[in-house]
C-alpha positions in Angstrom: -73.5 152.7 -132.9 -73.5 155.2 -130.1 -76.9 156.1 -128.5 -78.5 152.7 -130.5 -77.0 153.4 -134.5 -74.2 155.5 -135.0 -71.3 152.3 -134.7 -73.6 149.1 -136.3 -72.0 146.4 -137.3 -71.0 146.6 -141.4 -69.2 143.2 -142.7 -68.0 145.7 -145.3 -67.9 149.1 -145.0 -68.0 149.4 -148.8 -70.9 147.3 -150.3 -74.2 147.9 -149.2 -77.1 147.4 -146.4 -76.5 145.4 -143.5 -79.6 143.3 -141.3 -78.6 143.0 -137.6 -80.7 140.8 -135.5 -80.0 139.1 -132.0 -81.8 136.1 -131.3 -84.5 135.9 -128.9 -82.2 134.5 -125.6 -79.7 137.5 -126.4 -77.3 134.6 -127.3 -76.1 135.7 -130.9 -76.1 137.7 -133.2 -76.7 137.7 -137.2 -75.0 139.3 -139.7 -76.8 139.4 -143.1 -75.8 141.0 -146.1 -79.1 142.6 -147.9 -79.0 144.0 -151.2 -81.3 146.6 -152.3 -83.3 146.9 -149.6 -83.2 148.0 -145.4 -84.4 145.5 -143.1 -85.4 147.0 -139.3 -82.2 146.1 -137.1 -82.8 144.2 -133.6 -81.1 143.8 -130.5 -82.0 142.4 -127.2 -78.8 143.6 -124.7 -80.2 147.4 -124.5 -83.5 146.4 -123.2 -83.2 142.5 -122.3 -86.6 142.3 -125.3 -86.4 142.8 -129.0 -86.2 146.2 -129.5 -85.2 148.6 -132.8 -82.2 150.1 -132.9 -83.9 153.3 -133.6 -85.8 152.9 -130.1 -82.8 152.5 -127.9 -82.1 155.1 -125.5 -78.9 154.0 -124.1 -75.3 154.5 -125.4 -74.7 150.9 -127.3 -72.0 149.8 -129.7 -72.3 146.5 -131.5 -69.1 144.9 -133.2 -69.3 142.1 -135.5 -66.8 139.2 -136.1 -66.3 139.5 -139.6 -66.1 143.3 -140.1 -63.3 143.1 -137.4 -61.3 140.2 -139.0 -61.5 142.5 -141.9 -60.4 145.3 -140.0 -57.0 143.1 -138.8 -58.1 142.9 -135.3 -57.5 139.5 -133.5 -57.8 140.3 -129.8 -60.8 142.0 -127.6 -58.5 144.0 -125.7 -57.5 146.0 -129.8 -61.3 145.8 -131.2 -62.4 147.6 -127.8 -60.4 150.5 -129.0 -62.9 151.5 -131.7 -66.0 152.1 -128.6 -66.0 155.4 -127.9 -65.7 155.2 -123.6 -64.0 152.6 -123.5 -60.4 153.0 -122.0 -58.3 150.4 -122.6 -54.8 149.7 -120.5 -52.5 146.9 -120.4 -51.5 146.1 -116.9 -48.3 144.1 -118.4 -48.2 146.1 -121.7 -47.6 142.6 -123.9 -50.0 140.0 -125.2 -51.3 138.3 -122.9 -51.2 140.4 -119.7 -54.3 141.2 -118.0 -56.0 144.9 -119.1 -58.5 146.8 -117.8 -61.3 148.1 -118.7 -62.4 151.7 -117.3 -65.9 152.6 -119.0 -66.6 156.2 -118.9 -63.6 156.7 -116.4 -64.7 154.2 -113.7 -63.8 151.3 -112.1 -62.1 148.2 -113.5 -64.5 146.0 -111.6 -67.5 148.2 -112.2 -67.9 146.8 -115.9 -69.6 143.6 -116.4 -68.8 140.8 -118.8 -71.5 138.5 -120.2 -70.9 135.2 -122.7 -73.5 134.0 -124.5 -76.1 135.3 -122.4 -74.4 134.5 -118.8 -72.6 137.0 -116.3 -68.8 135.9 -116.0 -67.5 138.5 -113.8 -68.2 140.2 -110.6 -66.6 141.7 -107.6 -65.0 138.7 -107.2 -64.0 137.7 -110.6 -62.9 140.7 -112.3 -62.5 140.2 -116.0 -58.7 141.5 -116.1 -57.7 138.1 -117.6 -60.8 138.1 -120.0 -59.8 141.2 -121.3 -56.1 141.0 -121.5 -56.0 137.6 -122.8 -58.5 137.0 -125.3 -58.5 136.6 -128.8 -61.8 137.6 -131.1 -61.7 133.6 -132.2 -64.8 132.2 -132.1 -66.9 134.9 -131.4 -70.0 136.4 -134.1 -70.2 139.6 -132.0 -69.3 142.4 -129.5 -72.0 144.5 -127.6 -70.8 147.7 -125.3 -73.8 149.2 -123.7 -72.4 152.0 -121.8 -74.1 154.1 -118.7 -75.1 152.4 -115.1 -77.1 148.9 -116.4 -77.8 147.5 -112.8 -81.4 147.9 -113.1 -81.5 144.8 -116.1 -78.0 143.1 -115.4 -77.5 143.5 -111.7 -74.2 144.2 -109.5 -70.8 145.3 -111.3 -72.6 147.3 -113.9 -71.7 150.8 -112.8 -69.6 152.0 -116.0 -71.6 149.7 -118.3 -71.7 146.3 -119.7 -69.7 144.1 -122.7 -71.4 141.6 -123.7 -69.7 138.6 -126.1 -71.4 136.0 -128.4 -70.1 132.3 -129.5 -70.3 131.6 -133.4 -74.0 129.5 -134.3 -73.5 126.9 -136.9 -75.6 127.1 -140.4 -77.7 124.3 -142.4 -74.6 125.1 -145.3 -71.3 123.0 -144.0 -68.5 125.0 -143.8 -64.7 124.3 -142.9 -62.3 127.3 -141.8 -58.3 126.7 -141.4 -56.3 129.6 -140.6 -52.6 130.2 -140.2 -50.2 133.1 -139.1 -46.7 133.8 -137.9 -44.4 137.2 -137.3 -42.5 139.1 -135.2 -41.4 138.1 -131.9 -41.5 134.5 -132.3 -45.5 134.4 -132.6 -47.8 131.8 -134.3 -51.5 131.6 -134.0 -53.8 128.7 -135.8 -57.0 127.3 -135.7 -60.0 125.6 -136.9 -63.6 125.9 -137.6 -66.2 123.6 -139.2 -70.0 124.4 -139.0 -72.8 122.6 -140.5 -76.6 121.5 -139.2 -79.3 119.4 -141.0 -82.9 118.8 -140.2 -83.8 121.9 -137.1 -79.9 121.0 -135.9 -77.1 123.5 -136.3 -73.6 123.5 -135.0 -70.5 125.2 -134.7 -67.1 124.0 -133.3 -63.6 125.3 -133.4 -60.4 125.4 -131.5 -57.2 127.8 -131.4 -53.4 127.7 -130.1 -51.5 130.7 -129.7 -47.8 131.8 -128.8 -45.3 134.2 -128.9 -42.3 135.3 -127.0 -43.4 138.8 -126.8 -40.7 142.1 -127.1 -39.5 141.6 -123.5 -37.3 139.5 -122.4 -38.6 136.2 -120.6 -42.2 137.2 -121.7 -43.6 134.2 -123.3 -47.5 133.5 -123.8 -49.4 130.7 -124.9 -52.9 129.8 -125.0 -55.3 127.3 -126.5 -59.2 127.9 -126.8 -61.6 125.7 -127.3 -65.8 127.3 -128.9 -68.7 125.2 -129.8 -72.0 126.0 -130.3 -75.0 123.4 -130.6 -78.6 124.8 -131.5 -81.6 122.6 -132.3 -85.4 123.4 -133.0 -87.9 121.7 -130.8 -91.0 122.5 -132.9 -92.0 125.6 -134.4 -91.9 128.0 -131.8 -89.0 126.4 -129.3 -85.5 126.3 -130.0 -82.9 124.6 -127.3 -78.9 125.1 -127.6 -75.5 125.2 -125.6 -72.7 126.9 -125.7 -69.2 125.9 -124.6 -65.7 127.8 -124.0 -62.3 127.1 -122.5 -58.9 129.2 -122.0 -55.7 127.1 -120.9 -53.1 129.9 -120.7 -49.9 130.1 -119.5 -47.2 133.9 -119.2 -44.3 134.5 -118.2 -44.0 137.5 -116.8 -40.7 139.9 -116.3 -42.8 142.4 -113.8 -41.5 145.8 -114.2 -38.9 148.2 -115.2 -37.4 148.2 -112.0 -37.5 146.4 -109.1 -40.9 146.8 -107.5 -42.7 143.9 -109.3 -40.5 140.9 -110.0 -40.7 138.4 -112.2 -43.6 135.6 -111.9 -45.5 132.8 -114.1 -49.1 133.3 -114.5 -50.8 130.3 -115.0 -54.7 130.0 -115.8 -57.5 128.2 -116.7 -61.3 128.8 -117.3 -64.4 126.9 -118.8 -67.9 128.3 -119.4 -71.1 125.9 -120.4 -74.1 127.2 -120.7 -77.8 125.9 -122.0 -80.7 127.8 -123.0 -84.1 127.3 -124.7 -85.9 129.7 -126.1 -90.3 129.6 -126.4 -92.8 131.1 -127.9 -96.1 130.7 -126.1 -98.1 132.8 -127.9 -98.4 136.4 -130.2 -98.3 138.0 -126.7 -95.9 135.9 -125.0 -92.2 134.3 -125.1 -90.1 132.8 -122.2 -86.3 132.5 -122.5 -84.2 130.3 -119.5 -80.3 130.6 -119.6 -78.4 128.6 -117.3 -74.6 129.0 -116.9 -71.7 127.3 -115.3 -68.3 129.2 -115.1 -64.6 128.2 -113.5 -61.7 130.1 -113.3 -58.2 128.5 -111.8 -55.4 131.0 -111.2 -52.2 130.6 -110.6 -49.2 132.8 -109.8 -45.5 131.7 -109.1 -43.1 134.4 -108.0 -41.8 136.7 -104.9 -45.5 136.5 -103.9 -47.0 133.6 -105.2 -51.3 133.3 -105.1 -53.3 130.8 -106.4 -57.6 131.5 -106.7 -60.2 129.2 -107.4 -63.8 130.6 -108.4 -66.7 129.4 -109.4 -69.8 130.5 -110.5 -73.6 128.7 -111.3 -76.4 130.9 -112.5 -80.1 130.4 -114.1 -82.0 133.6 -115.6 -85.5 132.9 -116.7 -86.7 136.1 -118.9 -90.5 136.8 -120.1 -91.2 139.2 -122.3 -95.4 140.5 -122.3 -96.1 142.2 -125.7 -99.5 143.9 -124.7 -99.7 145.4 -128.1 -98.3 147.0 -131.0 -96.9 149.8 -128.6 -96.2 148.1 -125.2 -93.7 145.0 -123.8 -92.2 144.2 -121.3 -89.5 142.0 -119.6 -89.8 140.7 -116.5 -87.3 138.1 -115.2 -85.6 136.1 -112.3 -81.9 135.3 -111.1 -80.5 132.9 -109.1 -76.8 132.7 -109.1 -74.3 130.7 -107.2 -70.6 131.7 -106.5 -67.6 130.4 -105.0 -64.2 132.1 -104.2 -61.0 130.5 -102.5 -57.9 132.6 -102.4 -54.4 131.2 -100.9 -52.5 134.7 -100.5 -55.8 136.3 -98.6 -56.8 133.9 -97.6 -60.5 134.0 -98.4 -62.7 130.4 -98.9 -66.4 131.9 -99.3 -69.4 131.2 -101.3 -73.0 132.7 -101.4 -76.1 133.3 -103.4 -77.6 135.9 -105.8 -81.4 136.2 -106.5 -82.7 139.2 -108.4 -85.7 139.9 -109.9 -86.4 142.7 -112.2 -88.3 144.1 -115.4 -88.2 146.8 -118.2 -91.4 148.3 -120.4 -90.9 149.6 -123.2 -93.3 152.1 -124.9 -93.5 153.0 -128.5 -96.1 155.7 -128.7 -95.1 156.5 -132.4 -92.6 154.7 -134.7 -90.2 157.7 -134.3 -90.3 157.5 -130.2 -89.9 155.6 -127.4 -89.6 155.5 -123.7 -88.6 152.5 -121.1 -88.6 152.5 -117.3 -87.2 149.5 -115.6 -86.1 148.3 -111.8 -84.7 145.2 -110.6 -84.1 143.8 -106.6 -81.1 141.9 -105.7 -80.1 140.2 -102.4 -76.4 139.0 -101.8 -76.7 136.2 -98.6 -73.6 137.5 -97.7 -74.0 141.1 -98.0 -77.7 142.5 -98.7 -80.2 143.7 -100.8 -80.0 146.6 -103.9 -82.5 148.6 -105.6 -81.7 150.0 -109.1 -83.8 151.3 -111.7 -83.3 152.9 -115.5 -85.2 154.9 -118.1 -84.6 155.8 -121.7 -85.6 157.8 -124.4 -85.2 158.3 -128.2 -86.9 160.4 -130.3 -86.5 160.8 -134.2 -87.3 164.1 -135.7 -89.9 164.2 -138.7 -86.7 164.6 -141.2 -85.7 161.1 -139.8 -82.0 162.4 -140.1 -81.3 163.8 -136.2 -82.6 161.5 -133.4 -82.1 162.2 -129.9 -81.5 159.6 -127.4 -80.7 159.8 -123.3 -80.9 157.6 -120.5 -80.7 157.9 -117.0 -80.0 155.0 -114.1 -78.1 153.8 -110.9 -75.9 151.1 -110.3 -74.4 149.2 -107.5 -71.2 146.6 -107.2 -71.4 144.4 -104.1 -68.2 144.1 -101.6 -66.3 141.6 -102.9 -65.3 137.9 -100.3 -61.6 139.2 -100.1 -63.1 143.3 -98.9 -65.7 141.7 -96.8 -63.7 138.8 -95.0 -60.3 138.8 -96.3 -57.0 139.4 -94.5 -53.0 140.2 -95.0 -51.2 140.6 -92.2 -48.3 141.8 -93.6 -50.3 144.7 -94.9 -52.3 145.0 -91.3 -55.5 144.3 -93.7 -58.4 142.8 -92.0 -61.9 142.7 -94.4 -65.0 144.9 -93.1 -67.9 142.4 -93.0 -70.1 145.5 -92.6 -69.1 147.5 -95.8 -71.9 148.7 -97.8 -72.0 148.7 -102.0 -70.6 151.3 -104.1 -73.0 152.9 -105.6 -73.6 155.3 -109.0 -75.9 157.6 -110.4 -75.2 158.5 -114.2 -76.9 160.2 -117.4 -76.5 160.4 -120.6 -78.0 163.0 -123.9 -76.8 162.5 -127.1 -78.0 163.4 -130.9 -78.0 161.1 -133.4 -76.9 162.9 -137.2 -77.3 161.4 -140.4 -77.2 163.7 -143.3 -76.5 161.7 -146.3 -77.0 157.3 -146.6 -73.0 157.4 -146.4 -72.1 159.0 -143.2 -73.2 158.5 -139.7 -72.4 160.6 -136.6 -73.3 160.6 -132.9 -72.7 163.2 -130.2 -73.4 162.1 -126.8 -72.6 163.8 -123.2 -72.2 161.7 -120.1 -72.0 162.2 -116.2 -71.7 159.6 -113.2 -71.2 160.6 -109.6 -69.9 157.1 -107.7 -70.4 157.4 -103.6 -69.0 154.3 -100.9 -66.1 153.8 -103.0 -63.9 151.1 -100.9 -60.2 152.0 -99.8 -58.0 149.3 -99.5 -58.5 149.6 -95.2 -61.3 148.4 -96.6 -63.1 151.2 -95.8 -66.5 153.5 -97.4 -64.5 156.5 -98.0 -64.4 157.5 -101.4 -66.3 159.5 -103.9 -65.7 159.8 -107.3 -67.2 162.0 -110.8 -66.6 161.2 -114.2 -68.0 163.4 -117.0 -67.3 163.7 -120.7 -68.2 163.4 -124.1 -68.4 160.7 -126.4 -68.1 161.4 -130.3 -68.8 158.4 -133.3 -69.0 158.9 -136.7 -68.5 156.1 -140.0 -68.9 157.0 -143.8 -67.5 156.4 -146.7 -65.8 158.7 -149.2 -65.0 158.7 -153.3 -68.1 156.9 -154.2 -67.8 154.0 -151.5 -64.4 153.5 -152.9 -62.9 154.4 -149.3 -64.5 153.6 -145.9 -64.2 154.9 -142.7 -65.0 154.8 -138.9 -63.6 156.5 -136.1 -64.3 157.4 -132.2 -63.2 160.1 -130.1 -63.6 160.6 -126.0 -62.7 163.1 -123.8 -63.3 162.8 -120.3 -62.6 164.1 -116.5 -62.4 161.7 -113.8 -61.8 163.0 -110.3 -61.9 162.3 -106.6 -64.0 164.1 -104.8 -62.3 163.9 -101.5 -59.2 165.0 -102.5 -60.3 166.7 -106.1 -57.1 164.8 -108.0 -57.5 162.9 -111.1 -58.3 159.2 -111.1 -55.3 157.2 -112.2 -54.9 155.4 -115.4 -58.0 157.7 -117.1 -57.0 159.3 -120.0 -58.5 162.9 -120.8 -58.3 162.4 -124.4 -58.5 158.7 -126.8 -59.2 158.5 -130.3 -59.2 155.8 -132.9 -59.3 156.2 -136.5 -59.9 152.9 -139.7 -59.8 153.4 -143.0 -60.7 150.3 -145.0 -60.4 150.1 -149.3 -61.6 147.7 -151.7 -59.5 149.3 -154.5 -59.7 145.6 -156.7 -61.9 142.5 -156.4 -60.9 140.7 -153.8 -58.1 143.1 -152.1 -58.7 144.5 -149.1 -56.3 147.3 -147.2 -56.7 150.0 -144.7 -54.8 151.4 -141.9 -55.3 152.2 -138.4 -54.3 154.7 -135.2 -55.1 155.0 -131.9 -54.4 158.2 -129.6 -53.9 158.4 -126.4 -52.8 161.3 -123.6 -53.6 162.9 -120.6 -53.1 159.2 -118.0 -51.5 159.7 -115.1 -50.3 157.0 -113.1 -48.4 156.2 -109.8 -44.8 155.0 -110.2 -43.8 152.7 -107.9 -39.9 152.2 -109.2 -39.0 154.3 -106.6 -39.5 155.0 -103.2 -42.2 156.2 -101.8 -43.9 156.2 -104.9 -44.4 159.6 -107.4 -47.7 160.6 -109.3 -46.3 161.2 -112.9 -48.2 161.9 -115.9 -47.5 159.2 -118.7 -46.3 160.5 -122.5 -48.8 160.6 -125.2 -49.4 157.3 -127.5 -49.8 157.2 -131.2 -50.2 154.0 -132.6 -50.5 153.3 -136.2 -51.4 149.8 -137.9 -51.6 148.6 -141.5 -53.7 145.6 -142.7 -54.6 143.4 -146.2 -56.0 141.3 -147.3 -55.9 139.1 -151.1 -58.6 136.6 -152.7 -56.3 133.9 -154.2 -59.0 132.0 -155.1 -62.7 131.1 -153.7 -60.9 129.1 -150.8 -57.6 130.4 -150.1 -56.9 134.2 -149.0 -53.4 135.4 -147.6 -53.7 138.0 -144.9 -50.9 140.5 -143.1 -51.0 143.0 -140.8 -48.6 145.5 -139.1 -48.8 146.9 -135.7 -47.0 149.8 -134.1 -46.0 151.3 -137.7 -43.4 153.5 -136.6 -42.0 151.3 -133.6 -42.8 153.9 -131.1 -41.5 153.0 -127.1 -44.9 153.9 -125.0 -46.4 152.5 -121.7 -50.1 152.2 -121.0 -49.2 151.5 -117.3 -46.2 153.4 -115.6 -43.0 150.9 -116.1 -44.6 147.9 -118.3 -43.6 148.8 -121.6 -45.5 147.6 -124.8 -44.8 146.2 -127.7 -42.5 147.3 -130.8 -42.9 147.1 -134.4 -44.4 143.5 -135.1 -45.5 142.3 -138.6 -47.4 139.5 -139.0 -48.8 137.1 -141.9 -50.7 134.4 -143.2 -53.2 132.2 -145.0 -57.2 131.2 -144.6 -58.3 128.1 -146.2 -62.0 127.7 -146.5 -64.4 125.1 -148.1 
């Protein structure tokens, strides 16, 4: 839902309404199917408070779980592909490689990652690994709310911010066994139960993964570990925590080649996090989210480098509803983080405190307005200023809505850019580098001509200044500009639904007015999805992709080349043995096309894959 509608989350694309609410922390969200009737959908990541999806101004995509099991997806990195500004590339081309994540043509490291309510990444923790690595087990939901977000989530949110929910439990016990194997050696399992009783719900499940991949010597694995524990405290207070772990280990053959040799990539990471939620009164609710993150890294190799960070944070959020047509949020950060490097080497830690706050204004049902700011201080680098404003506006037809936003951003210097060193490389950190900073807009329109079809047009601009060099120096400047199209429906009398996303975008540096590596100009992504008989479910897939250039470093010194175009085209079912058992398969890269999202890391061929859900 681009602009605050356009992509919501539909558990099936072919059978009626669909009731989206996020809980009051921002923790989860809630995917209820509603027949006959509309219920107003609610989410809490565009404006940190409860707020319409009509009356969001920013560019926001919401994902759920189930529609993108249905969909055949099983990793973040693929079910990214349907947000519109999202560019997706694998920095090792096979599973389990890290990938980035350039939003609206920027940065990497200028998106930032939340889990269950708590920032994972930063300057010093980019979320390469996240990204590349992990599967969609576990998780109700996927929220992309693109444009500069500083001004409500702080440093790192330059392009925009993904944010990722753990399952909740449910008062019905439920038990979930899944099974698959295919091509190149894979095999992926896991379990799920979920129950809860008397205020108390739960959820808990647990995954191992493997495959040899479609290189040689380019084995993954990885186990994952989810829980979720929620329990009322009264009638108006509600108390939970949340728990993940990754324990992954790659092999990895470099590239075609002989600049990047081959290495073994060992990591490990664990999240907990606790929060309670409490209503005070009508006119006011407090939410406190505290998290504590570790990530171990480990590579052996030509140039081996081994990281250890860790990260502690509390966020206490109020939200003031003054009336029918004003709230606000106004909260407090305190954050902790820890970095130790052995290839920099960098051993560094520091605090975070922010405070901020965001009204929103509802003069009419049709409109709204919100105008927020937030203050942050880094010990060991400064203080920021950001702020943000939206707008939507329905028209009197209630099928066009307008929507637009306008805000900075910031990312922070990271340990290794303020203090680091490699000799080898005559690096030497700058302790007296300043932030990268961003201004960016956004206007879009909203179209929805019929109850079956859905489209959003939105235009988007960010000018990036103090981009750091690798001297490490304040050099650089950067614009990115395009357009971001949406648009879901379904055809033949529901029989056949659809959704789809196109971007194109420019990306350029403005020192030396060349394109920004590794952006492409155009991406597209296309899913249809059929219910043709009870309890069969097919569609098919394709992503598109051209215009990336990339330096290739298999020679020397190193060209600027610009890579081929990528078509990509998946299949997927899906059969109803019975009420408990279902059998599943999926194909990916149809027509076993070579490609490479990265200049000499190849991806992977035709796989096809199958296999079986048990569920009582």
């Amino acid at each position: 839902m681009t602009g605050g509608r356009a992509d919501y989350p539909v558990k099936n694309t072919i059978m009626g309404p669909v009731k989206v609410t996020t809980c009051l922390l921002g923790a989860s969200v809630l995917l209820d199917q509603v027949q006959g009737q509309e219920i107003e959908e609610m989410v809490v990541v565009a404006n940190r408070l409860e707020t319409p999806l009509q009356a969001v101004g920013s560019a926001l995509t919401i994902l759920g779980g189930e529609e993108l099991q249905q969909r055949g997806l099983v990793t973040l990195e693929n079910a990214l592909h349907l947000v519109p500004g999202t560019g997706i590339g694998s920095e090792g081309g096979q599973r389990g490689s890290i990938s980035a994540l350039r939003m609206r043509g920027t940065e990497s490291d200028h998106t930032l990652l939340r889990i269950d309510g708590v920032r994972v990444s930063d300057s010093n923790i980019p979320p390469l690994n996240l990204i590349g690595g992990d599967p969609l087990f576990g998780y109700s939901s996927i929220s992309v709310l693109r444009g500069p977000q500083s001004a409500l989530y702080g440093s790192e949110a330059i392009g925009g911010v993904v944010d990722l929910n753990t399952r909740g439990g449910s008062n019905a016990p439920g038990r979930h066994l899944f099974l698959e194997a295919g091509s190149f050696g894979s095999l992926r399992g896991g379990a799920e139960l979920q129950g809860g009783s008397e205020g108390v719900r739960w959820y808990v499940g647990g995954s191992r993964e493997q495959t040899e991949n479609d290189r040689t010597a380019n084995d993954f694995r990885q186990d994952l570990f989810a829980l979720r524990v929620e329990r009322d405290l009264g009638a108006e207070t509600i108390a939970g925590v949340t728990a993940r772990g990754w324990f992954s280990n790659l092999i990895n053959p470099g590239s075609v080649g002989s600049f990047s040799g081959p290495a073994e990539d060992e990591r490990e990471a664990a999240l907990l996090t606790g929060y309670v939620s409490h209503r005070v009164n009508d006119r006011l609710k407090s939410h406190l989210t505290a998290g504590l993150y570790r990530e171990k890294f480990e590579e052996r190799g030509d140039f081996p480098f081994a990281s250890d960070a860790e990260k502690a944070s509390v966020d206490l959020r109020n939200v003031v509803s003054w009336n029918s047509q004003h709230e606000t949020a106004v909260g407090a950060l305190a954050e902790w983080t820890a970095f130790r490097s052995t290839a920099t080497p960098v051993d560094e830690q520091g605090w975070r405190n922010g405070l901020y706050a965001n009204h929103l204004w509802r003069p009419t049902e049709k409109a709204s307005v919100s105008l927020g700011g937030r203050w942050e201080n880094l010990e060991r680098w400064g203080d920021s200023l950001t702020w943000r404003a939206t707008g939507s506006w329905q028209t009197p037809g209630e099928n066009v809505r307008f929507h637009g936003s306008y805000g900075t951003g910031f990312r922070a210097p990271s340990y290794f850019e303020l203090f680091g060193a490699i000799p080898a490389f005559n690096f030497v950190g700058n302790p007296d580098l300043k932030a990268e900073s961003s201004r960016g807009w956004d206007v879009g329109m909203e179209w929805k001509p019929s109850e079956g079809f859905l489209m959003d047009l939105t235009w988007f601009d960010n000018r990036i200044k103090n981009l750091i060099d690798f001297s490490p120096a304040n050099i650089g400047r950067a614009t990115t500009r395009g357009v971001e199209l949406s648009a879901q429906g379904k055809l033949c009398d529901n029989f056949l639904g659809w959704r789809g996303c196109y971007t194109w975008q420019q990306a350029s540096d403005d020192v030396t007015g060349s394109r920004l590596v590794r952006r492409a100009r155009h991406r597209a992504s296309l899913d249809l999805m059929s219910e043709p008989l009870k309890g069969l479910l097919f569609g098919a897939g394709m992503t598109y992709t051209t215009g990336v250039e990339d330096n290739d470093f298999s020679s020397f010194p190193s060209i600027r080349r610009e890579l081929d175009s990528i078509v990509l085209l998946r299949a997927y079912c899906t059969y109803q043995v019975s009420e408990n058992v279902s059998l599943h398969g999926r194909v990916e890269n149809l027509l076993d096309r070579s490609y490479e999202e990265i200049a000499n890391y190849p991806g992977r061929g035709l796989g096809v894959f199958g296999g079986m859900r048990v569920r009582w």
